[in-house]
C-alpha positions in Angstrom: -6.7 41.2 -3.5 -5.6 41.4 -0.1 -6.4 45.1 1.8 -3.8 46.4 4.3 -6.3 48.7 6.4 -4.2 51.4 8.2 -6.4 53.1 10.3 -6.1 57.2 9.9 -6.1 59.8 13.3 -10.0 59.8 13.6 -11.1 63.5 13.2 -12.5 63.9 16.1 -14.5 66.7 14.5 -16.4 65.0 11.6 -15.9 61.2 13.0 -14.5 60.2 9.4 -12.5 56.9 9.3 -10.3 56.9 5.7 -9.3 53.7 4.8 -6.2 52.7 2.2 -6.0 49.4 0.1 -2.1 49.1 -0.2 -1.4 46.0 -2.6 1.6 43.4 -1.1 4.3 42.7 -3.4 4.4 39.7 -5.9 0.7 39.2 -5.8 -1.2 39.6 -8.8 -4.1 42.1 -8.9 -7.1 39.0 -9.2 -5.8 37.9 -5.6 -4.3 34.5 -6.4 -0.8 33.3 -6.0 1.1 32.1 -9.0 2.4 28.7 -9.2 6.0 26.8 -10.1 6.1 25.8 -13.9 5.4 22.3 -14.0 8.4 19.7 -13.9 9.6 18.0 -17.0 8.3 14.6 -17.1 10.8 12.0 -16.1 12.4 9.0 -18.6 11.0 6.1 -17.5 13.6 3.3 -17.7 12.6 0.6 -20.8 14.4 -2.7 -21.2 15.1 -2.7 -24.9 16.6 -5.5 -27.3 17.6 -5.0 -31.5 15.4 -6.1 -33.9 16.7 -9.7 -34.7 18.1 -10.7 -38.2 18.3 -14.2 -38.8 17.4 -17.1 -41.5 13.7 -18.1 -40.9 12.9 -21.8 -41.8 9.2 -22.0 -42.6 7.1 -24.7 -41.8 3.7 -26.0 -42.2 1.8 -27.6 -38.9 -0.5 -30.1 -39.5 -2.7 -32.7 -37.1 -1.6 -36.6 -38.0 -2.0 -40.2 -37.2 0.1 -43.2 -37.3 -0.6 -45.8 -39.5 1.5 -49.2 -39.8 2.9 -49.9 -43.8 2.0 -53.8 -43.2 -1.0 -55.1 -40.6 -1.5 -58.9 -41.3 -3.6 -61.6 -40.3 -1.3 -64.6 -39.1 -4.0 -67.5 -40.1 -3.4 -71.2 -40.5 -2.6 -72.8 -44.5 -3.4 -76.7 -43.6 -5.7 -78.1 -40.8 -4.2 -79.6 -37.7 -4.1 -78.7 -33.7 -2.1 -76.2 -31.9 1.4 -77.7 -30.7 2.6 -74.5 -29.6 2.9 -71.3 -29.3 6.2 -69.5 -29.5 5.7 -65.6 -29.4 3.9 -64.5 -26.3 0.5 -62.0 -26.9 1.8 -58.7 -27.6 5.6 -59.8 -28.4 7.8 -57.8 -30.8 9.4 -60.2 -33.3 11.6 -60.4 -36.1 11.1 -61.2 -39.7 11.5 -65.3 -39.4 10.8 -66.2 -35.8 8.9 -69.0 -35.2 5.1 -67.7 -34.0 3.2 -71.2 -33.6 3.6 -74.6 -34.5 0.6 -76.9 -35.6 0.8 -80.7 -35.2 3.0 -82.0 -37.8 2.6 -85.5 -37.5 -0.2 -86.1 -40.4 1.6 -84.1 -42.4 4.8 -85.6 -42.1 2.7 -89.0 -42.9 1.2 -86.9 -46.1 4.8 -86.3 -47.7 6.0 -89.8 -46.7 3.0 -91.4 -48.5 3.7 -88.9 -51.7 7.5 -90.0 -51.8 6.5 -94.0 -51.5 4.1 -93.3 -54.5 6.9 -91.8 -56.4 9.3 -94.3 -55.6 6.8 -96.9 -56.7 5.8 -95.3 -59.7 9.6 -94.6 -60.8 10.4 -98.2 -60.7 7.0 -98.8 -62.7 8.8 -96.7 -65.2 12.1 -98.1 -65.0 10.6 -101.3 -66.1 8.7 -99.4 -69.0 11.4 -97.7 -70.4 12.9 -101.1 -70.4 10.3 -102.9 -72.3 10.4 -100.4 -75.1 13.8 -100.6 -75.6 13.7 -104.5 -75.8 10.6 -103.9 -78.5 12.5 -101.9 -80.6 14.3 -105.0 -82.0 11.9 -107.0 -81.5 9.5 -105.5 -83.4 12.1 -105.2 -86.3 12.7 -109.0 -86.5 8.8 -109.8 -86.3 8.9 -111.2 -82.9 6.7 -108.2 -81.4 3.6 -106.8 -83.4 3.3 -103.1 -84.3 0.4 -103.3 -81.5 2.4 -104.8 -78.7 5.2 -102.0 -79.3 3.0 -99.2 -79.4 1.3 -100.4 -76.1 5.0 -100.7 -74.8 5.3 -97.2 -75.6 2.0 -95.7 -74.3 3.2 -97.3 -70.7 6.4 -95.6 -70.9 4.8 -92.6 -71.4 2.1 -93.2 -69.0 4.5 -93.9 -66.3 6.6 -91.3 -67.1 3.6 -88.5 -66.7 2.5 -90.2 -63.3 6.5 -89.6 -62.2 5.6 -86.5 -62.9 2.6 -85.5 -61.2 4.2 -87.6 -57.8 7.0 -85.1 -57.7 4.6 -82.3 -57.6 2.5 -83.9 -54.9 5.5 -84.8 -53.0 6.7 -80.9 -53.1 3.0 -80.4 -52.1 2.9 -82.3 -49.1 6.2 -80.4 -48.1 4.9 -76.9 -48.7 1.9 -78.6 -45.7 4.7 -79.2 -43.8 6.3 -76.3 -44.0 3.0 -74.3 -42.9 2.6 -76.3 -39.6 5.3 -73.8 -38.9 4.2 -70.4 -38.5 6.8 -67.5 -39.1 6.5 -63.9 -38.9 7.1 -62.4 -42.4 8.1 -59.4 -41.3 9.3 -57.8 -37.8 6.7 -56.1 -35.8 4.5 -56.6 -32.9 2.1 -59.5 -32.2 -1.5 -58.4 -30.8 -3.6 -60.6 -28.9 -4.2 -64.6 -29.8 -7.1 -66.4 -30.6 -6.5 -70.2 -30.4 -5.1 -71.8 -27.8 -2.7 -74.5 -27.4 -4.5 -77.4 -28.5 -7.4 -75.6 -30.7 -7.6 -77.0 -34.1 -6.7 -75.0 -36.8 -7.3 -74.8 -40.5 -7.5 -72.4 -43.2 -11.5 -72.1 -42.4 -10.8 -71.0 -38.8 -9.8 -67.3 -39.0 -7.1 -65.5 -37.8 -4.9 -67.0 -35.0 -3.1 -63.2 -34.5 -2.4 -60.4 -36.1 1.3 -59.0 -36.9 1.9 -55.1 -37.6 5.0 -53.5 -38.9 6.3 -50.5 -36.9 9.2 -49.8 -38.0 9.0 -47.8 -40.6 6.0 -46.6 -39.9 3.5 -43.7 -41.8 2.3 -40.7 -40.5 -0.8 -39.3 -42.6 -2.1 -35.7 -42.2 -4.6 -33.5 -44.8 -3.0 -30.4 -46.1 -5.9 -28.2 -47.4 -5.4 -27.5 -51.0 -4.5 -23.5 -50.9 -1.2 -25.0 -49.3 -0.6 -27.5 -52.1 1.4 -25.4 -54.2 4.2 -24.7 -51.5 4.6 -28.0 -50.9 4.7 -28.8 -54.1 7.2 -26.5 -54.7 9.2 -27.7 -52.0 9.3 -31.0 -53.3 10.1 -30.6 -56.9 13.5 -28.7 -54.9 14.0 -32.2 -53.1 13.3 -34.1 -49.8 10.8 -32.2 -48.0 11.7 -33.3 -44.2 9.1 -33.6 -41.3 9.3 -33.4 -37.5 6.8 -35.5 -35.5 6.0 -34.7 -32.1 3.4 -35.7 -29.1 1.9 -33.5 -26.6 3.7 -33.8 -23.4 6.2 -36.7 -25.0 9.2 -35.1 -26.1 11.0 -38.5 -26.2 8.8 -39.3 -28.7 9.8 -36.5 -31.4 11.1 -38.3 -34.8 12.4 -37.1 -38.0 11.2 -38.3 -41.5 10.3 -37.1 -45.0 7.1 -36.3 -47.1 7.0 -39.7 -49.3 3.4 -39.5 -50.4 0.9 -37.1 -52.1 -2.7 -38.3 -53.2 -3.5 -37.7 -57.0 -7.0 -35.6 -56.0 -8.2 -33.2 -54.0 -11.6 -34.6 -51.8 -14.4 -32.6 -52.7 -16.0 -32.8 -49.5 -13.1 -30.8 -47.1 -11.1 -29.5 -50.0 -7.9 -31.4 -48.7 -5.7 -33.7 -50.0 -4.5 -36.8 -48.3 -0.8 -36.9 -47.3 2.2 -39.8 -46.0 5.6 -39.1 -44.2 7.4 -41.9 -43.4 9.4 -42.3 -39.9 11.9 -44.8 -38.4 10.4 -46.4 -35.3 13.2 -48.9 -34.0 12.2 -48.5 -30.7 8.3 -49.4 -31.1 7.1 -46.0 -28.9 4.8 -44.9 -31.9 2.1 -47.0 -32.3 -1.0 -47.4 -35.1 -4.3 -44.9 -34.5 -1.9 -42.8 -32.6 -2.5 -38.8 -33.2 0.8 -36.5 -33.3 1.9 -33.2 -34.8 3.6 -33.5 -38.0 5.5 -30.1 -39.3 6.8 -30.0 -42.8 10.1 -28.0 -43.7 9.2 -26.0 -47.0 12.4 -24.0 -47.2 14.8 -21.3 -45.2 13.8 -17.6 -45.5 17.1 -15.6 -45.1 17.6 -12.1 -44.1 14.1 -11.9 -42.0 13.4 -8.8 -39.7 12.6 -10.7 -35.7 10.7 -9.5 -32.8 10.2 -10.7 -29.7 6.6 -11.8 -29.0 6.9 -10.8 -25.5 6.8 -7.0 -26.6 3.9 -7.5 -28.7 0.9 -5.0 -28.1 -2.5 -5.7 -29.2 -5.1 -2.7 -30.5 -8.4 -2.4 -32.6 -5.9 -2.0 -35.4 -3.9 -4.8 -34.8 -0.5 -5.8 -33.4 2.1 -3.4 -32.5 5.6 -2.6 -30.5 6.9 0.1 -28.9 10.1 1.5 -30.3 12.7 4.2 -28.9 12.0 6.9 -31.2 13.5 10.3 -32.2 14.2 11.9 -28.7 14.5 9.0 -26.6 10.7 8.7 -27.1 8.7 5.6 -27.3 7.3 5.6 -30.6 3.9 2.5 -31.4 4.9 1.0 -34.3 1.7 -1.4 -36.2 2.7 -4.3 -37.5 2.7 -7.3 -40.3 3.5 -10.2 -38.9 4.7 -13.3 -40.2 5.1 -17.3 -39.2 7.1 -17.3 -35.5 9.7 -19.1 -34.3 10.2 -20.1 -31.0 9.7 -16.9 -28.4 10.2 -14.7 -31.7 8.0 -13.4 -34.6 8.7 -12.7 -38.3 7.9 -8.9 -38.9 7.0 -8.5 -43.0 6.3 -4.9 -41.9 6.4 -2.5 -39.7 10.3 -2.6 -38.8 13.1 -2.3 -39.7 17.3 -3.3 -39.1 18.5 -1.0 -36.6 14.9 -0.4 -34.3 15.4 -0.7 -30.6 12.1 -2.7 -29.5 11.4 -1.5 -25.4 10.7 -5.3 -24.0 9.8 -4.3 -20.4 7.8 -1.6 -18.4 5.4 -1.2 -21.1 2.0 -0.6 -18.8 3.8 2.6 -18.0 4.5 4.0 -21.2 2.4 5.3 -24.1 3.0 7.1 -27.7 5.5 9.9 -27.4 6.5 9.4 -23.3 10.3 10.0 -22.9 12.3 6.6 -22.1 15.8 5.7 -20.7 16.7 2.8 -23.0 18.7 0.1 -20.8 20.2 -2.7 -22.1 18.1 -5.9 -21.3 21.1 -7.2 -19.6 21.0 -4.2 -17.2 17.5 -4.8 -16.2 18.0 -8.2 -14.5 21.4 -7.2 -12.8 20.9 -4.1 -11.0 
């Protein structure tokens, strides 16, 4: 308290000095001044957005590789040397194109030998047939024994089995010179070649090439098994589609469908093997290639969406901020469910109508007053 000494007339008798404490207004008797009532605490401005509403398709993600439906070795049928070769190393060609060509000369001589010995064998038989005809009247009248005319018929016969068998080595020797020519039986993609023009070739040599299909072309993955039923599920409703994609290849993003499901579960990893099937007309996707395969299941409508962007982590889990009763933000823990894109499924936790505050969230905390502004606001001030 402070003391407003007034000093009295001294009496210049006794020498006494009186001194008064006089207290100054507004001060409070334990000397210290009384301060302002603290200011409200101002609404800090929050960016905030709706709770989106929207049909959710749900997907499964899985790691995959390519694999080719047909990988062939081109190898020779009949011995001979390289003529040619028609496909370069590493061509794409189409189902029928000429690949190589083997030395068709001994061949050709093969099948022209084959059609002289039928030739000469169907006159033999000509002749035959002739001479048991003749012997049928003969042998009536006595002029040809029983024996003569049975051996008259035994050569007709023969010769007509040797006609035989030279028709099926003439088609023989034609199929040989048919496989001098080498012809993709499929379209795909050549790899690297192994005999050189010149080299002689036979069925003995091993493979000249080899030819793989890529378009279509399979994508297998390995679902585990606790996701077996859903896709199961899926597929008994129909097609179950597929998205492929590379990392850091968007041009290489195809669309196909689940065509395949193993018939057991391996024991070992507790997955199950697994095929979609893509078109490929271009060739980009090649065998042993890895990719992301992502399986449609179904469309969930009517599913509460946050954006990931205002998620907030604790030791309880993931929450938002809200703008509460009062224009207060208000922590709201969450149940969250597959995203999609820069949003996140919410199974709990929100609900149609909730304001989620997007932006200035370091400054805020449970119960602090906000100004919600439209997001829109925020970036034009």
């Amino acid at each position: 308290m402070r003391i407003l000494k007034v000093s009295l007339a001294a009496l210049a008798m006794t020498g006494v000095v009186a001194v008064v404490g006089v207290r100054v207004a507004g001060e409070r008797a334990d000397g210290a001044t009384p301060s302002a009532a603290a200011p409200a605490m101002m609404a800090m401005p929050a960016p905030v957005v709706p709770v989106v509403k929207k049909t959710l398709p749900i997907y499964l993600e899985y790691p995959g590789r390519i694999e080719s439906i047909r990988s062939i070795a081109l190898q020779a049928r009949v011995s001979g040397y390289i003529e040619s070769q028609l496909a370069p190393d590493g061509g794409d060609v189409k189902s029928g194109d000429l690949l190589y060509q083997i030395d068709p000369r001994d061949l050709q001589a093969a099948l022209d030998q084959a059609n002289a010995q039928s030739q000469r064998d169907q006159a033999s038989l000509e002749y035959a047939r002739a001479s048991y005809t003749r012997g049928e009247e003969l042998v009536k009248s006595g002029f040809v024994t029983k024996d003569a005319y049975d051996q008259r018929a035994s050569s007709m016969h023969q010769g007509e089995a040797a006609l035989v068998a030279d028709r099926a080595a003439v088609e023989a020797a034609k199929l040989n010179l048919s496989y001098a020519a080498i012809t993709a039986p499929f379209s795909g993609r050549l790899g690297r070649n192994t005999a050189a023009k010149g080299s002689l070739v036979g069925p003995a040599t091993g493979p000249l090439n080899t030819l793989v299909e890529l378009d279509p072309i399979y994508v297998t993955f390995n679902p585990s098994e606790s996701e077996l039923a859903d896709i199961m599920t899926a597929r008994a409703s129909g097609a179950v589609e597929a998205e492929i994609s590379v990392a850091g290849a968007p041009q290489l993003a195809r669309k196909g469908e689940l065509t395949f499901l193993d018939n057991g579960i391996d024991k070992a990893t507790g997955t199950i093997a697994a095929r979609v099937t893509i078109a490929n007309s271009d060739f980009l996707l090649l065998p042993g290639q890895y990719v992301r395969v992502r399986l449609h299941l179904k469309d969930e409508p009517n599913t509460l969406m946050a954006p990931m962007a205002a998620l907030g982590s604790s030791q309880t889990g993931k929450f938002v901020y809200v703008v509460g009763e009062g224009e207060r933000a208000e922590a709201r823990p969450l149940t969250l469910g597959p995203m999609d894109g820069e949003l996140v499924s919410v199974v709990k936790g929100l609900k149609e109508g909730d304001r989620i505050i997007v932006g200035n969230l370091q400054k805020i905390g449970p119960g602090s007053p906000v100004k919600p502004l439209p997001l829109e606001e925020t970036h034009n001030p």
